[in-house]
N, CA, C and O atoms as CSV, one atom per row, in Angstrom:
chain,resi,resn,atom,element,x,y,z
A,1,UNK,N,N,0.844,-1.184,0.000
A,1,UNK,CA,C,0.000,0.000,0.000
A,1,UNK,C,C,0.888,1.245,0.000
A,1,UNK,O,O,1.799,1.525,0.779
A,2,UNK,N,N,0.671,1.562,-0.484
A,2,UNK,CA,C,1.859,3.274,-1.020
A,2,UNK,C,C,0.767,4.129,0.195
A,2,UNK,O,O,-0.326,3.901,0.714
A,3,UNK,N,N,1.782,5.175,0.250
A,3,UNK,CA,C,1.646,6.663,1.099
A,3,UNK,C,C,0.015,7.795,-0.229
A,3,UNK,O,O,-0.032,7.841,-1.458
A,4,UNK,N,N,-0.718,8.288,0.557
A,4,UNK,CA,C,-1.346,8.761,-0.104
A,4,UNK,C,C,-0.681,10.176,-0.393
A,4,UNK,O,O,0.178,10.792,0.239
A,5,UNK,N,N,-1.433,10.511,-1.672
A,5,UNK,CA,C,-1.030,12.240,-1.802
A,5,UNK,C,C,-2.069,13.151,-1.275
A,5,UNK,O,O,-3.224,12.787,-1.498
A,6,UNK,N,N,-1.909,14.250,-0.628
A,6,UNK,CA,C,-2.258,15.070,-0.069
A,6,UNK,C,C,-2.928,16.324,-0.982
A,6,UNK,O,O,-2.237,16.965,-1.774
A,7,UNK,N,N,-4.175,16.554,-0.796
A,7,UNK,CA,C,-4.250,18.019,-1.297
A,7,UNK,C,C,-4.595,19.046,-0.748
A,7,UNK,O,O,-5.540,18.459,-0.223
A,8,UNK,N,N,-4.714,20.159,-0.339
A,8,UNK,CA,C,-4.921,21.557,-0.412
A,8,UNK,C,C,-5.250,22.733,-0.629
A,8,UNK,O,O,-4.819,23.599,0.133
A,9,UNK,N,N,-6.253,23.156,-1.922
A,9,UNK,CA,C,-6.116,24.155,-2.376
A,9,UNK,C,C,-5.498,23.721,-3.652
A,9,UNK,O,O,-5.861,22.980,-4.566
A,10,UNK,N,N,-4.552,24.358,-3.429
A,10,UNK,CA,C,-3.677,24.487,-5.099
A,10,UNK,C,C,-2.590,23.571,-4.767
A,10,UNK,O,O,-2.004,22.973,-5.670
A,11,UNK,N,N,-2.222,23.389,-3.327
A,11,UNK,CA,C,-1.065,22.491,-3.421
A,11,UNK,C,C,-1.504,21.232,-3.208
A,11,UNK,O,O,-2.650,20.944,-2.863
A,12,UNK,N,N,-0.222,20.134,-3.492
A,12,UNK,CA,C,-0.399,18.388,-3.292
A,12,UNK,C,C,0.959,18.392,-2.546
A,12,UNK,O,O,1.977,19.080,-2.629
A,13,UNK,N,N,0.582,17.395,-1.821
A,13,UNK,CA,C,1.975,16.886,-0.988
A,13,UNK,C,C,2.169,15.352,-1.445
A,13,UNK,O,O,1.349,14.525,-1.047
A,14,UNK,N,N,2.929,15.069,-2.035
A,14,UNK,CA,C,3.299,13.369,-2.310
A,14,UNK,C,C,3.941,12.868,-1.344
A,14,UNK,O,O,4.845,13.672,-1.116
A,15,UNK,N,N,4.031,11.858,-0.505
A,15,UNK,CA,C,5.013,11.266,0.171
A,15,UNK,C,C,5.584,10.340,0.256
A,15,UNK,O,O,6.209,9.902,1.222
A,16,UNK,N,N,5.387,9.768,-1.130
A,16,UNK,CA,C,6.212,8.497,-1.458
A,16,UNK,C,C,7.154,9.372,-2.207
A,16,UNK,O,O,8.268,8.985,-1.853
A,17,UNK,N,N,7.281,10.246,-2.967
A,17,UNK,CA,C,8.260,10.647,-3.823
A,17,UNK,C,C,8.729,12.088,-2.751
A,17,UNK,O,O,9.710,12.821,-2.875
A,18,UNK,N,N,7.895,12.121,-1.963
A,18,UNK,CA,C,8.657,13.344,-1.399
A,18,UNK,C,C,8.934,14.654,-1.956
A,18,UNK,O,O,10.041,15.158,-2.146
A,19,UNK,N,N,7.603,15.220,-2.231
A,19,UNK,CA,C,7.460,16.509,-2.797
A,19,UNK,C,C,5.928,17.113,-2.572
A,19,UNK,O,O,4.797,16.671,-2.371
A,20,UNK,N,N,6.644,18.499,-2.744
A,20,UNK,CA,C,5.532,19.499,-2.439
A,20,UNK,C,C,5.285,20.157,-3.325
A,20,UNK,O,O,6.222,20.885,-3.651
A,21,UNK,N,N,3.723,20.321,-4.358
A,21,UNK,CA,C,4.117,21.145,-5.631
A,21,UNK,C,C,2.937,22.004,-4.924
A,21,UNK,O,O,2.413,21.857,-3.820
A,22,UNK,N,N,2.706,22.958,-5.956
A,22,UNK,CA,C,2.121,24.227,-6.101
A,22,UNK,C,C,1.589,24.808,-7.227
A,22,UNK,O,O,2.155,25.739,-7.800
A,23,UNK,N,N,0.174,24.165,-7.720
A,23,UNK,CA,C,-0.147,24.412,-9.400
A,23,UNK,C,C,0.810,23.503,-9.933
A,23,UNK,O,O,0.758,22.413,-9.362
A,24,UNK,N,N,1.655,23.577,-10.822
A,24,UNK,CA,C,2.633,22.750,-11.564
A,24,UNK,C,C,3.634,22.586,-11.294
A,24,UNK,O,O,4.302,21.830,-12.000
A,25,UNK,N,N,4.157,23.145,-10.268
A,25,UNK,CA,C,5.342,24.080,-9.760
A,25,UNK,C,C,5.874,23.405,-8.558
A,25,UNK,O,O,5.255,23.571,-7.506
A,26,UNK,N,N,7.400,22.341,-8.565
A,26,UNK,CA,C,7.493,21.952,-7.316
A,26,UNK,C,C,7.820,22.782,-6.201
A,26,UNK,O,O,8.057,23.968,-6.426
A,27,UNK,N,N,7.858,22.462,-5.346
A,27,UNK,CA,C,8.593,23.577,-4.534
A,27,UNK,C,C,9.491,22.943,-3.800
A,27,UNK,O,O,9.017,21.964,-3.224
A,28,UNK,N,N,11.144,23.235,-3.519
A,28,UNK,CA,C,12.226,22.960,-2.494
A,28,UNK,C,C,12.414,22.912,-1.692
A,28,UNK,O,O,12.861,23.963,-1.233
A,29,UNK,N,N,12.323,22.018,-0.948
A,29,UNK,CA,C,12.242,21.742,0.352
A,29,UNK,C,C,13.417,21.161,0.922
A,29,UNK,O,O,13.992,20.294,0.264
A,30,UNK,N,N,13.951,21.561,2.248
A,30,UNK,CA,C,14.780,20.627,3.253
A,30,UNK,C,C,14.177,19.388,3.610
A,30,UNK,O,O,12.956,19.267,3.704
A,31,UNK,N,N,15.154,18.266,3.856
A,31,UNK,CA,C,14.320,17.217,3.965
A,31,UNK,C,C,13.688,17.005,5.629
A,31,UNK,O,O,12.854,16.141,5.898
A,32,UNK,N,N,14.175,17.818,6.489
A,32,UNK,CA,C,13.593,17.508,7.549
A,32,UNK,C,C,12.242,18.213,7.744
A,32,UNK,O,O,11.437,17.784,8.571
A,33,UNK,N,N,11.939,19.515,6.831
A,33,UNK,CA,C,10.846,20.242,6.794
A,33,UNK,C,C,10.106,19.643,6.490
A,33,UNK,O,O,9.119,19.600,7.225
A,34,UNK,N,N,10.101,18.670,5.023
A,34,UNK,CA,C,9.268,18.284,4.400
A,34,UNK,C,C,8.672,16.703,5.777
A,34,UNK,O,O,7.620,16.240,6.218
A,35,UNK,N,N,9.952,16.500,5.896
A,35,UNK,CA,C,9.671,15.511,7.390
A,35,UNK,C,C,8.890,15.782,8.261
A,35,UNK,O,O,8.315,14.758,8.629
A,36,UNK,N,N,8.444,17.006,8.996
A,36,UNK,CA,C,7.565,17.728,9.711
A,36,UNK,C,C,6.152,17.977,9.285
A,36,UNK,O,O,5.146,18.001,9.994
A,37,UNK,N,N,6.302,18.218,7.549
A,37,UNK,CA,C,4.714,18.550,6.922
A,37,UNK,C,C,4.112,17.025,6.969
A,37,UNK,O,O,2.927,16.868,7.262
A,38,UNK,N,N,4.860,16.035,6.708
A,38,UNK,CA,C,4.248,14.734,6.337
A,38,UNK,C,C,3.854,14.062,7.740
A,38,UNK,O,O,2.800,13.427,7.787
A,39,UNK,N,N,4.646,14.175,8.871
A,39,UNK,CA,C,4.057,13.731,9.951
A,39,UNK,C,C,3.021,14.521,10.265
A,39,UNK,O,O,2.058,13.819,10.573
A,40,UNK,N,N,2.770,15.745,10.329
A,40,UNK,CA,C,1.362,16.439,10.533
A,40,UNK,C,C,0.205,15.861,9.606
A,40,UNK,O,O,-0.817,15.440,10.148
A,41,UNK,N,N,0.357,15.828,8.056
A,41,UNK,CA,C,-0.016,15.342,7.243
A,41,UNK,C,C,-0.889,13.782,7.913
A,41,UNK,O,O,-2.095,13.632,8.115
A,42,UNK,N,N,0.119,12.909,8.106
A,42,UNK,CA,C,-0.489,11.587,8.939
A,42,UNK,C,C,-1.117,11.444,10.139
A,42,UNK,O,O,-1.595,10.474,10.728
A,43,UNK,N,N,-0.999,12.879,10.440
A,43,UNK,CA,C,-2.345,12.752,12.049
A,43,UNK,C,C,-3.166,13.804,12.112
A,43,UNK,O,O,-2.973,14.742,12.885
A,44,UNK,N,N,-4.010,13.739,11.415
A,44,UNK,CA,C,-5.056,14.855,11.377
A,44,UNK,C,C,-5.976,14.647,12.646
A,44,UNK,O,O,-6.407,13.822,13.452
A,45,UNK,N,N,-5.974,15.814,12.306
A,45,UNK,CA,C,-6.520,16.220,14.181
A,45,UNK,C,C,-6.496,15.771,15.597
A,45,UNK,O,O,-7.246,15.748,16.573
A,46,UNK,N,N,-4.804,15.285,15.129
A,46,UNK,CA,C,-4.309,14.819,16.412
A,46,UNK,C,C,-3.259,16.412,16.856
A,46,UNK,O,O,-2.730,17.056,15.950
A,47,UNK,N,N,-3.104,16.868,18.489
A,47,UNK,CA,C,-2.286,17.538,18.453
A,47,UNK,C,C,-0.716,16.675,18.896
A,47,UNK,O,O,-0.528,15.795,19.736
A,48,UNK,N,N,0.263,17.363,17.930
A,48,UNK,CA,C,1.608,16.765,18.043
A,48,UNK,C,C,2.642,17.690,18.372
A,48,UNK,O,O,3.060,18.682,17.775
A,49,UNK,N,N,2.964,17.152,19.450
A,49,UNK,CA,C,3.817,18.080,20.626
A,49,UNK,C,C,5.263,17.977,20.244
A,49,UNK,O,O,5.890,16.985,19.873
A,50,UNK,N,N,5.791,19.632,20.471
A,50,UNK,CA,C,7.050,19.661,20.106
A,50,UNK,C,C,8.017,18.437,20.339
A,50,UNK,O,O,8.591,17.851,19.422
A,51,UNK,N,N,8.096,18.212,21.299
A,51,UNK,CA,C,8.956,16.355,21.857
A,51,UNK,C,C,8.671,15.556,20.615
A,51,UNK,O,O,9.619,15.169,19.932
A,52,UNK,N,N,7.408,15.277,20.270
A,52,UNK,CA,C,7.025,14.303,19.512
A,52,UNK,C,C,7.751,14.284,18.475
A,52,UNK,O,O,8.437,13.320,18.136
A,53,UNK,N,N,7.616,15.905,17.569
A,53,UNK,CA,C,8.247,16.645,16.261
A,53,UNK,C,C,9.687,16.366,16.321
A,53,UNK,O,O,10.254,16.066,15.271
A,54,UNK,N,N,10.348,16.427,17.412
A,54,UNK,CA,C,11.812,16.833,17.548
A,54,UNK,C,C,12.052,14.828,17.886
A,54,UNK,O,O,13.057,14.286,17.425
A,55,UNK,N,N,11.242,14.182,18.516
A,55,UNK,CA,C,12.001,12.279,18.649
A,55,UNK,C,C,11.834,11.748,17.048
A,55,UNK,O,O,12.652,11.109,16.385
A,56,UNK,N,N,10.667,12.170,16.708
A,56,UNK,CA,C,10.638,11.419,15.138
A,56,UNK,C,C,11.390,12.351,14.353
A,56,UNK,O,O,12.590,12.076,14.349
A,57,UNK,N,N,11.122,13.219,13.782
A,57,UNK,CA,C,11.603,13.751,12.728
A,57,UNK,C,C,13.840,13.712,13.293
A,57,UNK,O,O,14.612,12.932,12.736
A,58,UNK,N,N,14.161,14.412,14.067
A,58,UNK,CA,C,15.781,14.506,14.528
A,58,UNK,C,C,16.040,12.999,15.150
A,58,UNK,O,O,17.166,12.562,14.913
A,59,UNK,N,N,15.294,12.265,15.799
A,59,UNK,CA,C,15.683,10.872,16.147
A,59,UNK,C,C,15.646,11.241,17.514
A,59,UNK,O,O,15.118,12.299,17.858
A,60,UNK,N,N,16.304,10.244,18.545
A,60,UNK,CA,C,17.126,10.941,20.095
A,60,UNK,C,C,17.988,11.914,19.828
A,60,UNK,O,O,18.467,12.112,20.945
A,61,UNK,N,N,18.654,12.862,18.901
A,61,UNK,CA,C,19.670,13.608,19.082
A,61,UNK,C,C,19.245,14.888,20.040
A,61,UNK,O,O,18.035,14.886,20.264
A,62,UNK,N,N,19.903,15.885,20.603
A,62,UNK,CA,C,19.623,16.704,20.634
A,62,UNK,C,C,19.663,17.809,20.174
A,62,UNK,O,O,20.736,18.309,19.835
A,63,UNK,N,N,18.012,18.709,20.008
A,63,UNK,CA,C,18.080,19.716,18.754
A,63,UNK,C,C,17.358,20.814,19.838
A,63,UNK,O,O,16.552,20.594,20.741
A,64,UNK,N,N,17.924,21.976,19.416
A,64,UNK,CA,C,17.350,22.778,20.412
A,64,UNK,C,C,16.302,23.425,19.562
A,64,UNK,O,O,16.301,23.346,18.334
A,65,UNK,N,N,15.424,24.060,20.258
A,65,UNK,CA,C,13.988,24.883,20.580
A,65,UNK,C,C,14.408,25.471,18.864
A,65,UNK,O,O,13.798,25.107,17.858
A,66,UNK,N,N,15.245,26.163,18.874
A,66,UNK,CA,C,15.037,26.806,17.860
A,66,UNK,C,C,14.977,26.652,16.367
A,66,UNK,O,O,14.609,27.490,15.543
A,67,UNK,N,N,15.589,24.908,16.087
A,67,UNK,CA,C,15.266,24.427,14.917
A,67,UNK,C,C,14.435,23.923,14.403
A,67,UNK,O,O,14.266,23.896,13.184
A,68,UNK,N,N,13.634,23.337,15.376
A,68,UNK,CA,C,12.229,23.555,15.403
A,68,UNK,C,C,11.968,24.487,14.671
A,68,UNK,O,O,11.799,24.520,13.452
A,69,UNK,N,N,11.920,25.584,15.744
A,69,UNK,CA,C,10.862,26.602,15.116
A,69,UNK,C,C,11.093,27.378,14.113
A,69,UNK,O,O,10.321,28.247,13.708
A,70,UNK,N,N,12.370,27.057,13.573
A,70,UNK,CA,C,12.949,27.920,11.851
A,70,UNK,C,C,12.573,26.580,10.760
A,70,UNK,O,O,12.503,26.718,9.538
A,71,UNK,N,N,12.363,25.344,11.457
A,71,UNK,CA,C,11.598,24.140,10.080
A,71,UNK,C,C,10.230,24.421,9.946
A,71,UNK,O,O,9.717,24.418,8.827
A,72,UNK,N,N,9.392,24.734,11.250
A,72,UNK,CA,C,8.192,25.060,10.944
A,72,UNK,C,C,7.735,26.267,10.282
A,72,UNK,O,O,6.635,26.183,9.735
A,73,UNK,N,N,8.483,27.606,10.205
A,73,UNK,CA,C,9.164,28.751,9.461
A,73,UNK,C,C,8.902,27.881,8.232
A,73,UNK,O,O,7.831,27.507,7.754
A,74,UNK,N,N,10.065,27.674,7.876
A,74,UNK,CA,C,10.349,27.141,6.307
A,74,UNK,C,C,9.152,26.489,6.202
A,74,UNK,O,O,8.663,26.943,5.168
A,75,UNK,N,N,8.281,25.570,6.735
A,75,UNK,CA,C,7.377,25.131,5.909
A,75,UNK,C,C,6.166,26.044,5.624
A,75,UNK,O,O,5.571,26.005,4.547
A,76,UNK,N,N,5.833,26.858,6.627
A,76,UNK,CA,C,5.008,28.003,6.637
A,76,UNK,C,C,5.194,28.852,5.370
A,76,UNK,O,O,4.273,28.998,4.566
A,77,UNK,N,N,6.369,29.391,5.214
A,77,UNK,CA,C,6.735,30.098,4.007
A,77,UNK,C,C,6.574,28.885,2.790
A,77,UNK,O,O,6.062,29.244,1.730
A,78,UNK,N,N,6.948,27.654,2.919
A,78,UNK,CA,C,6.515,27.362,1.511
A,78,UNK,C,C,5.023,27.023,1.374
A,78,UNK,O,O,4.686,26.610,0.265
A,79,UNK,N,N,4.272,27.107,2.119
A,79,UNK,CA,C,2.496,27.299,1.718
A,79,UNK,C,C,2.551,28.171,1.739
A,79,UNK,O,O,1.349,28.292,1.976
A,80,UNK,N,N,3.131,29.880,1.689
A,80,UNK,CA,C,2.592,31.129,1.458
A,80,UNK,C,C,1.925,31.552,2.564
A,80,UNK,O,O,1.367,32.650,2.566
């Protein structure tokens, strides 16, 4: 069973191929950003707590507060 694609509006999120387009138009993404949209993506209307964001997406490493919140940045800016 493959990953479904996502839609939006004007955008699609694929997550088997790992992309975010926009009308026709992919858009560039870091891969841990795009890591962050797709786990939100898979739990709708669940809330997912920074811990959660930072064990799956970074693993056990430690990542501080603020990379977080410049990936969720970057993904914000690429939906406009």
């Amino acid at each position: 069973m493959s990953a479904p694609t996502y839609r939006c509006g004007e955008f699609r999120v694929d997550l088997v191929n790992r992309r975010l387009v926009h009308l026709d138009r992919e858009i560039a993404l870091e891969p841990r950003v795009f890591a962050v949209i797709a786990e939100l993506l898979r739990r709708p209307g669940d809330l997912v707590t920074r811990n959660e964001l930072l064990d799956i997406v970074w693993g056990h490493r430690y990542v501080t507060p603020s990379t977080l919140n410049r990936t969720i940045a970057l993904a914000r800016r690429a939906f406009g």
